[in-house]
C-alpha positions in Angstrom: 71.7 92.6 126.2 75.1 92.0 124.1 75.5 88.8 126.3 72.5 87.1 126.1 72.6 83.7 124.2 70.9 84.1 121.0 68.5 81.4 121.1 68.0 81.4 116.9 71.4 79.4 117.3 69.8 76.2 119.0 68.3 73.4 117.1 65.8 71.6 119.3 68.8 69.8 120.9 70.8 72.7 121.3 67.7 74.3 123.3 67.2 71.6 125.2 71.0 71.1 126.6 70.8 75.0 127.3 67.3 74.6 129.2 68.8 71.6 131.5 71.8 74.0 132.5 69.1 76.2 133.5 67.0 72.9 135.8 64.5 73.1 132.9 62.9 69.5 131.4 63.0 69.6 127.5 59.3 69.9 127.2 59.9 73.2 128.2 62.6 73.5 125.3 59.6 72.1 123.0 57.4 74.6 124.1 59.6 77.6 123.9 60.8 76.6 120.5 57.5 76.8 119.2 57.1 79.9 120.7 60.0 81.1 118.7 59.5 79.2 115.1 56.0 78.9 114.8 54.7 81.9 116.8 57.7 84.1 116.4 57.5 85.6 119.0 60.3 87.9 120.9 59.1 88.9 124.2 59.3 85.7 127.2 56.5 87.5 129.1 54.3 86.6 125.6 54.8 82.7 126.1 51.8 82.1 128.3 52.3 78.3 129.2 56.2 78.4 129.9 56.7 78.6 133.6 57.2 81.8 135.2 60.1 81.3 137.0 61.8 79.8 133.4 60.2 83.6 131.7 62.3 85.3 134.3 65.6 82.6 133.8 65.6 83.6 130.2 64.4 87.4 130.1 67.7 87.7 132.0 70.3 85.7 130.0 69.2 85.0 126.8 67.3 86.7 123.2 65.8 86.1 120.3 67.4 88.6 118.1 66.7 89.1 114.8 68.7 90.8 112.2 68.0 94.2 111.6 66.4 95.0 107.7 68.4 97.6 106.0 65.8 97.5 103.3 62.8 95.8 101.7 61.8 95.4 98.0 58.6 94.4 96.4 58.5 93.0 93.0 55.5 93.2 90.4 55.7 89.8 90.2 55.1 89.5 93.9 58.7 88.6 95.0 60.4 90.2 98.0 63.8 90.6 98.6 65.4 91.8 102.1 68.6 93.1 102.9 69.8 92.3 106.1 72.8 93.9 108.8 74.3 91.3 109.5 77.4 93.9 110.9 80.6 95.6 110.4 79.5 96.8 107.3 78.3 93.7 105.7 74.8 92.8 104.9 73.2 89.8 103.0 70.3 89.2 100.7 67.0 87.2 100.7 64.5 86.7 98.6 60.7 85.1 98.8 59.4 83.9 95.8 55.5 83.1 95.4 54.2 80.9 93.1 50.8 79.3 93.0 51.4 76.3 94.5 54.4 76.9 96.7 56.1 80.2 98.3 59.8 79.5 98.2 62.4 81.3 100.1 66.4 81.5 98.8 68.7 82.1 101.8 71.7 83.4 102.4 75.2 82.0 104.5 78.1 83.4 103.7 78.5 87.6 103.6 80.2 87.3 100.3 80.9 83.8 98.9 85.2 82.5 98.7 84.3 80.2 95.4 84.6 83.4 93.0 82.3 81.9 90.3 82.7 84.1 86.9 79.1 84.6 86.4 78.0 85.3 90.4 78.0 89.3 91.0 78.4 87.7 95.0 81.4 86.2 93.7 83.0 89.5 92.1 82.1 91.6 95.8 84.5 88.7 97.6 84.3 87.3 100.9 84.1 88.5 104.2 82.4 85.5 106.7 80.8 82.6 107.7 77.1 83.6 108.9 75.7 82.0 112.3 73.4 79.5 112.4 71.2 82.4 114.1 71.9 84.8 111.0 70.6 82.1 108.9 67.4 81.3 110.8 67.4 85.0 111.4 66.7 85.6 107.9 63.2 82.6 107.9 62.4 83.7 111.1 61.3 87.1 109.7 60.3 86.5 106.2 57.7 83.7 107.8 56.2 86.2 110.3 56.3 89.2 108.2 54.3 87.6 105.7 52.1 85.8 107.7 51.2 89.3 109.0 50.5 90.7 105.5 48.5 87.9 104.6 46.6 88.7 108.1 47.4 84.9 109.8 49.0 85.1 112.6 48.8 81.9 113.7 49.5 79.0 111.3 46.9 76.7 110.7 47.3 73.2 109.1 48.5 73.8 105.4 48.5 77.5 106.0 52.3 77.7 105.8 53.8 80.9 103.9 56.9 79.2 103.2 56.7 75.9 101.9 60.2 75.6 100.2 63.8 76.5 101.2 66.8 76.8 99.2 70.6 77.5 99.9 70.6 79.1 97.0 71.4 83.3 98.3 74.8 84.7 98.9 77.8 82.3 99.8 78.5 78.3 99.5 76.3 76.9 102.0 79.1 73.6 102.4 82.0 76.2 103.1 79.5 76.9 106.1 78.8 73.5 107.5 79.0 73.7 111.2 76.4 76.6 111.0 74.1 75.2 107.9 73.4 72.0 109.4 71.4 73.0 112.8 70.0 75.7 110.4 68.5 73.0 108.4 67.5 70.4 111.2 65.3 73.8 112.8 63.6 74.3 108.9 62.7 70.4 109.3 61.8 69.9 112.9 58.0 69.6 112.9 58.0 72.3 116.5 59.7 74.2 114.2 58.8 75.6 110.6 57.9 71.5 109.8 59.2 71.3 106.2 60.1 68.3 104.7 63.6 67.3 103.4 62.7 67.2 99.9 61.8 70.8 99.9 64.8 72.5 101.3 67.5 72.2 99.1 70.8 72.7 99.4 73.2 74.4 96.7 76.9 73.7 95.9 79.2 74.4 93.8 80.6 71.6 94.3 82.6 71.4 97.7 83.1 67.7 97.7 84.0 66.0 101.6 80.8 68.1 103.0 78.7 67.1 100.4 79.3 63.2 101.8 78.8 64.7 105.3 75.7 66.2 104.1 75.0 62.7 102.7 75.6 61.1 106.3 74.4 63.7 108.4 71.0 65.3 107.2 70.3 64.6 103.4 67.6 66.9 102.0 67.4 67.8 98.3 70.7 68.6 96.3 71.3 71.0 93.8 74.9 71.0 91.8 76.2 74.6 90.2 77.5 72.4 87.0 77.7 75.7 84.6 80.0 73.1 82.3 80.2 70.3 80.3 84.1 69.5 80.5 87.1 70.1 83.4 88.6 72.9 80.6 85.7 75.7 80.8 84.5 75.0 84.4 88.1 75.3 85.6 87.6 79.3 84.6 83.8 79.3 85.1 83.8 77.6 88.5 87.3 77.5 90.2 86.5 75.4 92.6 86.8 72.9 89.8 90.1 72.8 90.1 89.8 71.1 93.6 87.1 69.1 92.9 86.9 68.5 89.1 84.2 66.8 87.6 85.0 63.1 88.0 85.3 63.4 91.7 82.1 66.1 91.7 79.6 63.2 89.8 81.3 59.9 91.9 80.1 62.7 95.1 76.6 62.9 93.5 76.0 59.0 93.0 77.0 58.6 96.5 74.5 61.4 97.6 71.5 59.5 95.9 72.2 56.8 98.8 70.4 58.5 101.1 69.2 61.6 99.3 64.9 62.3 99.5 64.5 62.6 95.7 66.1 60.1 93.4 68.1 62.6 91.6 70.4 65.5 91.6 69.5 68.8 89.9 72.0 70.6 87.8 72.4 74.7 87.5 73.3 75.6 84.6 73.7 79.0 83.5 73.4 80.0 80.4 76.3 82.7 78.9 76.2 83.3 75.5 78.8 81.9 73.3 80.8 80.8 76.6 78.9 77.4 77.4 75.8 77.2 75.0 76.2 75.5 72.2 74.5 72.1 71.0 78.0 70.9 70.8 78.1 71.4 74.4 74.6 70.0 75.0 75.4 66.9 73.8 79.1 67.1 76.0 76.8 67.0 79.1 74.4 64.0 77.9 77.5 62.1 77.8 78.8 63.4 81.3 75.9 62.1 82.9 75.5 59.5 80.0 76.0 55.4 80.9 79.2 56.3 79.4 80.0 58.8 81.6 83.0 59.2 84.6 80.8 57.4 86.7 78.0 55.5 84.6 74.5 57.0 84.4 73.8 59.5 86.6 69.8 60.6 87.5 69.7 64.0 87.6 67.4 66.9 85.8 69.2 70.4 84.9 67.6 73.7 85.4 68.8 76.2 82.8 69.3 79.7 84.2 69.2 82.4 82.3 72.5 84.8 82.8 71.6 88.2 85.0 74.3 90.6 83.7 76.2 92.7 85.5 78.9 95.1 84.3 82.1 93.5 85.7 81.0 90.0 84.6 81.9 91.0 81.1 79.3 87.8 80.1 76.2 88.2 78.3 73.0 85.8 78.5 72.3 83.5 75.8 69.0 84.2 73.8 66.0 82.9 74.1 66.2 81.1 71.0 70.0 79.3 71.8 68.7 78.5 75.3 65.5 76.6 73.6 67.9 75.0 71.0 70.4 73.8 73.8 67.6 72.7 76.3 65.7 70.6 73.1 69.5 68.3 72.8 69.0 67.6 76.5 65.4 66.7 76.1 66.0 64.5 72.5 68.8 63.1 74.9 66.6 61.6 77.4 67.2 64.1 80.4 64.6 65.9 82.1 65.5 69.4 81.7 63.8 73.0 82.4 64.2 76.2 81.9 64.0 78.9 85.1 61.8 81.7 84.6 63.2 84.9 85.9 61.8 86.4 89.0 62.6 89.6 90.6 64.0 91.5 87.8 63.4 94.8 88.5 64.4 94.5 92.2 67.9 93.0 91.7 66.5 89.8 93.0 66.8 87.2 90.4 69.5 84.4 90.6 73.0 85.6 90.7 71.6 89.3 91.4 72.3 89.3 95.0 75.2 91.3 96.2 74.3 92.5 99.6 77.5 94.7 100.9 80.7 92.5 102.0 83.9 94.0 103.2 86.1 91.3 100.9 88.6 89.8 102.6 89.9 88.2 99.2 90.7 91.3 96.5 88.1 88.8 94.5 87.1 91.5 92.3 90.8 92.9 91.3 91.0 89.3 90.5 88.6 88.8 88.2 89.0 92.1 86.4 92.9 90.8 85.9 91.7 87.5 84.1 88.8 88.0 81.9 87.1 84.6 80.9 87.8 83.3 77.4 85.1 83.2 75.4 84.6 80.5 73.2 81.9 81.6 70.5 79.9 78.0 69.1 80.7 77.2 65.2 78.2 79.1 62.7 75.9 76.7 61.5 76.0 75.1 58.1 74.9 77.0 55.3 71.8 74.8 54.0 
């Protein structure tokens, strides 16, 4: 049916506009989306209080189609990453994380992300597309149901949600995607839909500055900044979207965010490279970034430290254990709230910056990179005592 309307592409308002050009009232597009988000199910004939004459209306024009998994991987530590089709050669990446008190899934946007961080083995592969706002859903819509069936609930019961958390966070930058992230999110939120609340899906950027004030104005949920650096100099190479948007303009865009944002704070990513941006030196740069002091005053934010996943063509290697303890104890002393992420999915290619799907670039981002090797900047030894 390659011309039925894919109806993981509606929000509830979206649905509902698509259900009055077919003479339908929207409690009828409430019922259907439920159907589809919190029942996932496919086939119109299963949705037992939807009209009959609406079952036949949609079992001839429109679909719910999912995207079709190319693969599945189970961790030991009980992660599960996905790789989905998403066509013409390209396929993305997701990844469920369980935890004891939440199960968290990262999600893709882009096949291939355009930003080219150093450190991103996405970045390296290039850029190919935008995904839908049905190729985003796509990828929740089956990672819910799937492991609601392995868990043996197939219907969800009050607090029996598998997922609990969302976050931006797979291949691409989610505001380079905007038109398709932001009925994405408003379906993750709706409560006839998967019913999560703004401060747990959480949006990462790299910094993309005019649609993180849409996102401000539009549907704030929870931020999350790719800061990687504590001056204009290093993130310029590290994150070249710094050159756009460099950091003044970057922290004035957070301050405004906290307007309207659901925490009252802005988390910064910060990955960890050895010799390239972790040195107490450089600690004590960011306190003063985000410092009253600072471009734009005192800034609430936490950071996240990320340990570096090498790959081969990064030509970066992650900080020790020991240096990323040392640089997260000057934040602490400092005053910020600061942890440290704890690596999940290692031996499935699943841990942050790991995913790399297959993306027919676009960009030649990876002749690039190889051309213009980052500069390492190795920290002074320390004084002889």
């Amino acid at each position: 049916m390659t011309d039925a309307v894919n109806l993981l592409d509606f929000d509830l308002d979206g649905l509902a506009a698509h259900c009055e050009r077919l003479g339908e009232k929207r409690f009828r597009a409430v019922q259907l989306f439920r159907w589809i988000h919190q029942r996932g199910a496919r086939d119109f004939d299963q949705m037992s209080d939807l009209a009959k004459s609406l079952r036949a209306k949609l079992a001839g024009s429109a679909e719910i189609r999912p995207l079709p998994v190319l693969s599945e991987h189970r961790s030991t530590d009980g992660t599960v990453k996905w790789l989905f089709d998403v066509g013409a050669g390209n396929a993305v990446e997701s990844v469920f994380i369980p935890e004891d008190d939440r199960g968290t899934l990262c999600l893709s946007s882009q096949a291939g992300c355009a930003v080219g961080c150093r450190f991103c083995s996405t970045g390296h592969q290039g850029f190919s597309r935008n995904l839908s706002t049905g190729e985003i859903l796509a990828q929740l819509w089956h990672a819910e149901h799937t492991l609601r069936r392995d868990l043996n609930r197939p219907e969800r019961q009050a607090g029996e949600r598998v997922i609990t958390n969302v976050v931006m966070m797979g291949m691409g930058e989610p505001l380079q995607n905007y038109g398709a992230l932001v009925p994405a999110l408003r379906v993750m939120l709706d409560d006839h839909g998967y019913g999560l609340s703004r401060r747990r899906v959480t949006v990462s950027t790299s910094g993309v500055v005019p649609f993180m004030d849409r996102l401000r104005d539009d549907l704030p949920v929870a931020l999350a900044v790719s800061l990687h650096a504590p001056d204009d100099t290093l993130r310029n190479e590290l994150v070249p979207l710094n050159r756009k948007y460099p950091l003044a303009e970057l922290l004035a865009a957070c301050k405004r965010y906290l307007d309207t944002a659901p925490r009252d704070f802005i988390t910064f990513e910060y990955c960890m490279l050895d010799g390239v941006n972790d040195s107490d030196e450089q600690a004590r740069r960011l306190l003063a970034l985000v410092g009253p002091k600072g471009p734009v005053g005192r800034l609430p934010c936490k950071f996240n430290l990320i340990p570096f996943n090498p790959f081969p063509a990064s030509g970066l290697k992650r900080s020790d254990n020991a240096r990323v303890q040392a640089f997260a104890k000057v934040l602490i002393e400092g005053g910020l709230v600061t942890t440290v992420r704890k690596t999940r999915g290692d031996d499935i290619d699943a841990a942050c910056g790991q995913l790399a799907g297959e993306v027919q670039d676009r960009t030649r981002a990876h002749e690039r990179m190889v051309r213009a090797p980052i500069r390492v900047v190795r920290p002074p030894p320390a004084s002889a005592t």
